[in-house]
C-alpha positions in Angstrom: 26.4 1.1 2.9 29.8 1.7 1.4 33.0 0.8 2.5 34.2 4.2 3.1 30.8 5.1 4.7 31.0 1.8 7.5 34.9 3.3 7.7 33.6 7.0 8.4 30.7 5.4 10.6 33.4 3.2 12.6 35.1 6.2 13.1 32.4 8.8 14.3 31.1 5.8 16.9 35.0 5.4 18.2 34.7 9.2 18.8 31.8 9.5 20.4 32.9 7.3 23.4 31.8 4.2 25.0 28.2 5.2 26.5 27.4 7.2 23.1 28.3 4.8 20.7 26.9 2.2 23.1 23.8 4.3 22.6 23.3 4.4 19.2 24.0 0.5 18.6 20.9 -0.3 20.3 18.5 1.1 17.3 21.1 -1.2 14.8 19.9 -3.9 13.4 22.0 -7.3 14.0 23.1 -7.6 10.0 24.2 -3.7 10.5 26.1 -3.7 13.9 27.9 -6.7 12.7 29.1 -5.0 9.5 30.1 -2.0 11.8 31.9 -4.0 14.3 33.8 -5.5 11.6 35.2 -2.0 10.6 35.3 -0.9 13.9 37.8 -3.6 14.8 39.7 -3.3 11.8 39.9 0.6 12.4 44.4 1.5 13.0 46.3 4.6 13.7 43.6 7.6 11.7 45.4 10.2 11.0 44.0 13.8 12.9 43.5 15.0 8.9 40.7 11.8 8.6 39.1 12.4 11.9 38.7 16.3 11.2 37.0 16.0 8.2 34.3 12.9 9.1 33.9 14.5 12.7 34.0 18.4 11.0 30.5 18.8 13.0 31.8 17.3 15.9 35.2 19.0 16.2 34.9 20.0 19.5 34.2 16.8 21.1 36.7 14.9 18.8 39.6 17.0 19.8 39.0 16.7 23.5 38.3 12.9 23.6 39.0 10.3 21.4 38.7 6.5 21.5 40.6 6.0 18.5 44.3 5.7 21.0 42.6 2.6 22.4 43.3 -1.1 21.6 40.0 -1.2 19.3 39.5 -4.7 20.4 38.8 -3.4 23.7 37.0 -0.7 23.1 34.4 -3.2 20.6 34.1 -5.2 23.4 33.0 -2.9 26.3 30.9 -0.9 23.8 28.9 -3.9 22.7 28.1 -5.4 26.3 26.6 -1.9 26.6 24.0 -1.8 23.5 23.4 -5.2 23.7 24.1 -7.0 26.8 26.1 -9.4 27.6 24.8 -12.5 25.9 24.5 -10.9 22.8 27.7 -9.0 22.8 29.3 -12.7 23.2 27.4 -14.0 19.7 28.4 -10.8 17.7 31.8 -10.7 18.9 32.6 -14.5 18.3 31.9 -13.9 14.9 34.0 -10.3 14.5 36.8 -11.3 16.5 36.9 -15.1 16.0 36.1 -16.1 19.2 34.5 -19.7 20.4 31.6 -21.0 18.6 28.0 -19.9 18.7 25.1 -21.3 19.1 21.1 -21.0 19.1 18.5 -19.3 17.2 19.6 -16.0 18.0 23.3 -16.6 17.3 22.0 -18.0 13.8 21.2 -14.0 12.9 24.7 -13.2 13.6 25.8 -15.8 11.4 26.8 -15.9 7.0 24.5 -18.0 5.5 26.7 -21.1 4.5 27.5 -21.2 8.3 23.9 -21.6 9.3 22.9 -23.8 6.3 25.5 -26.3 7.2 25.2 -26.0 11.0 21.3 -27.2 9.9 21.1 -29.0 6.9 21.2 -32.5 8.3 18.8 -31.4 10.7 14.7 -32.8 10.0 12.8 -30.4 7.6 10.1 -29.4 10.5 13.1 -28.2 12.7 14.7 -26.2 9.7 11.5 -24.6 9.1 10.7 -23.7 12.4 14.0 -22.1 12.5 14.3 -20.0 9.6 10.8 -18.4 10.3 12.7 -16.8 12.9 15.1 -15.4 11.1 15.7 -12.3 8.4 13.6 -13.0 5.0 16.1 -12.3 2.9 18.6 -14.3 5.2 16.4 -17.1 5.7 16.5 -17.5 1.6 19.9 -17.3 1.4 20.3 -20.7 3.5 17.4 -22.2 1.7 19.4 -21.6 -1.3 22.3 -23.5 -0.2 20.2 -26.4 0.2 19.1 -29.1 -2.0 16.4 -28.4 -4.3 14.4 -31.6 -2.6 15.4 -30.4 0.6 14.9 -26.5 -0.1 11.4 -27.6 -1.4 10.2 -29.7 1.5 11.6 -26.6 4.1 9.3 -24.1 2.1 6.4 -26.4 1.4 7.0 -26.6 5.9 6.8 -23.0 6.0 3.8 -22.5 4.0 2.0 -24.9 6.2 2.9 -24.1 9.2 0.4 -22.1 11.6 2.5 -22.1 14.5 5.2 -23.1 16.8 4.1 -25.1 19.8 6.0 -25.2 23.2 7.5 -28.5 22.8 8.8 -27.6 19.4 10.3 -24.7 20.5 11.8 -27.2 23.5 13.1 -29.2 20.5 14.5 -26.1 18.6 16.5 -25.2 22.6 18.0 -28.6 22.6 19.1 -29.2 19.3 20.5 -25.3 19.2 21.7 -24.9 22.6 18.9 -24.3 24.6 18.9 -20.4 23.4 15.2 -20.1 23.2 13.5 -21.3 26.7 10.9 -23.4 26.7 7.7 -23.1 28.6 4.9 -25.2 29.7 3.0 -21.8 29.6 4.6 -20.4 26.6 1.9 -19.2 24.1 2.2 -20.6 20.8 4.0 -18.2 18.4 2.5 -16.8 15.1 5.2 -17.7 12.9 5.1 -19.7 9.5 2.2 -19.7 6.6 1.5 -19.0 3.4 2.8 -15.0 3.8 6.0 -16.1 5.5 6.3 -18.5 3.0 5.8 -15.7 0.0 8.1 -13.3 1.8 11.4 -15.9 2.0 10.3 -16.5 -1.9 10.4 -13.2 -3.0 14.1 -13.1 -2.3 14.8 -16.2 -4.4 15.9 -15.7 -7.9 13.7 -16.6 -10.7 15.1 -20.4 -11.4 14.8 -21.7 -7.7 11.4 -19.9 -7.6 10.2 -22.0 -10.2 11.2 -25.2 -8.7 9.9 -24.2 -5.2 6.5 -23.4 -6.6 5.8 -26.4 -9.1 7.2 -28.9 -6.5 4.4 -27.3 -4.0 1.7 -27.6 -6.2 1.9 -31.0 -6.8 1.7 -31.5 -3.0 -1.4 -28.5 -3.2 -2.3 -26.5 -5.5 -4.1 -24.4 -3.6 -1.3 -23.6 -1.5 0.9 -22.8 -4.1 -1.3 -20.0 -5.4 -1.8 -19.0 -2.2 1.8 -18.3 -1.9 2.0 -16.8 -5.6 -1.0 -14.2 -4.4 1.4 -13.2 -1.7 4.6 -12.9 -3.3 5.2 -9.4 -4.4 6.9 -9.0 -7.7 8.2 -6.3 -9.9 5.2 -5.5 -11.9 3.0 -5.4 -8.7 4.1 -1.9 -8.2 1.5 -0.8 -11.4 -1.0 -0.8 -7.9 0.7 1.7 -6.1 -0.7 4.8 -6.7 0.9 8.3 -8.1 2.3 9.2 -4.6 3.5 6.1 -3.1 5.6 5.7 -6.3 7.0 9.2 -6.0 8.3 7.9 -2.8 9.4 5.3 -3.9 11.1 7.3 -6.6 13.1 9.0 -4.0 14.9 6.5 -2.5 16.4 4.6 -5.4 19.4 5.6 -7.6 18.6 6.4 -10.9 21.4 3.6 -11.8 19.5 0.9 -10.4 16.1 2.1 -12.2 17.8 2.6 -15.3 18.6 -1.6 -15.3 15.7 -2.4 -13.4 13.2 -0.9 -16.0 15.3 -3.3 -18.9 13.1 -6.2 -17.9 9.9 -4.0 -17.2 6.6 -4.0 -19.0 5.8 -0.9 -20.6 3.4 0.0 -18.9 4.7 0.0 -15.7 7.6 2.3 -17.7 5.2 4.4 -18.3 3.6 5.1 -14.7 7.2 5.7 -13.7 8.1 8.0 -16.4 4.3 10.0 -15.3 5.6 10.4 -12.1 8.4 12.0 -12.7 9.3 15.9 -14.0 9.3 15.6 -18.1 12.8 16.7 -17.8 13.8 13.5 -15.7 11.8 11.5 -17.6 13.1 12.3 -20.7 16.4 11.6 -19.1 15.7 8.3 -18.2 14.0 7.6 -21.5 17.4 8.2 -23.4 19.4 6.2 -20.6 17.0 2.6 -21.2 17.8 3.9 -25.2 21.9 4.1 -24.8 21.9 1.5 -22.3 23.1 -2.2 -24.0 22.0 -5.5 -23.0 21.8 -6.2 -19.4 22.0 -9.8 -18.2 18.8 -11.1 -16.7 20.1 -11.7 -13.4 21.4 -8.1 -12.9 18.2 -6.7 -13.7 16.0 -9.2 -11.3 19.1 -8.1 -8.5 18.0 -4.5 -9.3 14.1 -5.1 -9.3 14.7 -6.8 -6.0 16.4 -4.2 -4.0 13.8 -1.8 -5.4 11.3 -4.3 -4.0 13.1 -4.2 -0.7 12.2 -0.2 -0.8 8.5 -0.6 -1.6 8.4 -3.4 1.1 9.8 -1.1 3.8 7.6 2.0 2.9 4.6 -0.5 3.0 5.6 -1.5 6.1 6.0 1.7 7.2 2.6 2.5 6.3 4.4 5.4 4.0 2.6 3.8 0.7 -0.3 1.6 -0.1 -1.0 -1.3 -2.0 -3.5 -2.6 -4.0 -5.2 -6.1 -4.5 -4.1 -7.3 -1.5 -7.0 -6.6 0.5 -5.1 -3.3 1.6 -6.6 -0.3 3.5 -7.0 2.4 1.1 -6.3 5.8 1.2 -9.0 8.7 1.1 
């Protein structure tokens, strides 16, 4: 999201009023209500003119009540103990307002990157592993990638292998991050880790640390490592989505992003994007990979990735299918 559209969001929440707003943080995700909160508690003396036109449908309520006279600090505060309770409130607003430290898996998803990677670099491999298999894919490879390479290897090569978390680990993971996770002598043993885990983490790596992170796995196993290559889901993997799914696809990704994306595409994958789109826009696009000059690697794999991100969600969703992964079809 912009910075204008978390502003306009921040603003809409602080007029809705506290049991609203407090309602529609619980369906955010951690990574979105701290980017909101952020704004929200940056958010000083908007003008009636801003209000009117992000609230336009909302006039009514915005001109009877407004929390926007409020100390926003305040406001934050009470709002977030309602969506998400007090314990969580406290990890999201140490980090927005500064607070004390945080600490335990679940504070972890609150947290940058660099902050988690160096609260748990020193840490052993297995307990790093076990912990970033609880956290965001694409957050969990940005700590990896302020690692080592040995170290970043031997956490993924941990991944890949492991088929579980048992009670005592997760005993371990409570003491060493402060007790957030409870241990249990009945606590079922969690199905987190393998070789898709692994692959999903990987697929958020660029190109160069992907490399070293699969050749330093195959020479541990070579099986393993093409286990994980078979999961990983790159760019030209979406030549097995059929007609529809990439029309979908199609819909949710700025013409911008496709146009640098497809620099570094085969052709034909080009081609099953240009047949799925009116002759008109395709011809369009066709001119703009003509005019457009050399992109550098790394933009276009940045690109391909967040195009990936799509394709991941509507498979997830069920929205799109894909093939050669042992997939159900559709009929």
């Amino acid at each position: 999201m912009s910075e204008d559209g978390l502003t306009n969001s921040a603003i809409l929440l602080m007029s809705l009023g506290e049991e609203e707003a407090a309602e529609v943080m619980k369906f955010l995700t951690p990574k979105e209500v701290q980017k909101l909160g952020q704004t929200m508690s940056k958010v000083k003396g908007v003008t009636r003119e801003k209000i009117d036109s992000v609230l336009s449908v909302f006039e009514a309520e915005s001109q009877g009540q407004t929390a926007l006279g409020m100390d926003s600090d305040v406001y934050l505060r009470s709002v977030l103990n309602k969506a998400l309770g007090p314990e969580k409130a406290s990890f999201i607003l140490d980090r927005i307002l500064q607070g004390g430290d945080t600490s335990g898996i679940e504070s972890l998803k609150w947290m940058d990157a660099a902050s988690v990677a160096e609260l748990i670099k020193n840490e052993h491999p297995q307990i790093i592993a076990s912990v970033l298999v609880h956290l965001e894919r694409d957050h969990a490879c940005e700590i990896l990638a302020a690692f080592t390479d040995r170290l970043r290897s031997d956490v993924v090569l941990r991944i890949a292998t492991l088929d579980g978390i048992q009670p005592t680990a997760l005993r371990e993971l409570n003491d060493v991050l402060a007790k957030v996770l409870a241990g249990s002598e009945n606590l079922k043993k969690a199905a987190l880790g393998g070789a898709r885990t692994a692959a999903e983490i990987m697929n958020f790596m660029n190109s160069a640390l992907e490399t070293g992170v699969i050749d330093s796995v195959r020479e541990y196993d070579p099986e393993l490592a093409q286990k994980i290559l078979d999961e990983m889901f790159v760019f030209e993997n979406i030549l097995e989505i059929d007609d529809r799914g990439i029309q979908l696809v199609l819909r949710e990704v700025q013409s911008e992003s496709l146009i640098v994306a497809l620099k570094g595409a085969s052709e034909p994958l080009r081609e099953k994007i240009f047949k799925n789109m009116s002759q008109r826009a395709a011809e369009m696009l066709k001119d703009d990979l003509e005019s457009k000059g050399p992109v550098r690697i790394s933009e276009v794999e940045t690109e391909q990735k967040e195009i990936l991100k799509v394709v991941r969600r509507l498979s997830d969703e069920g929205q799109i299918a894909m093939g050669g992964k042992g997939e159900e079809a559709y009929v």
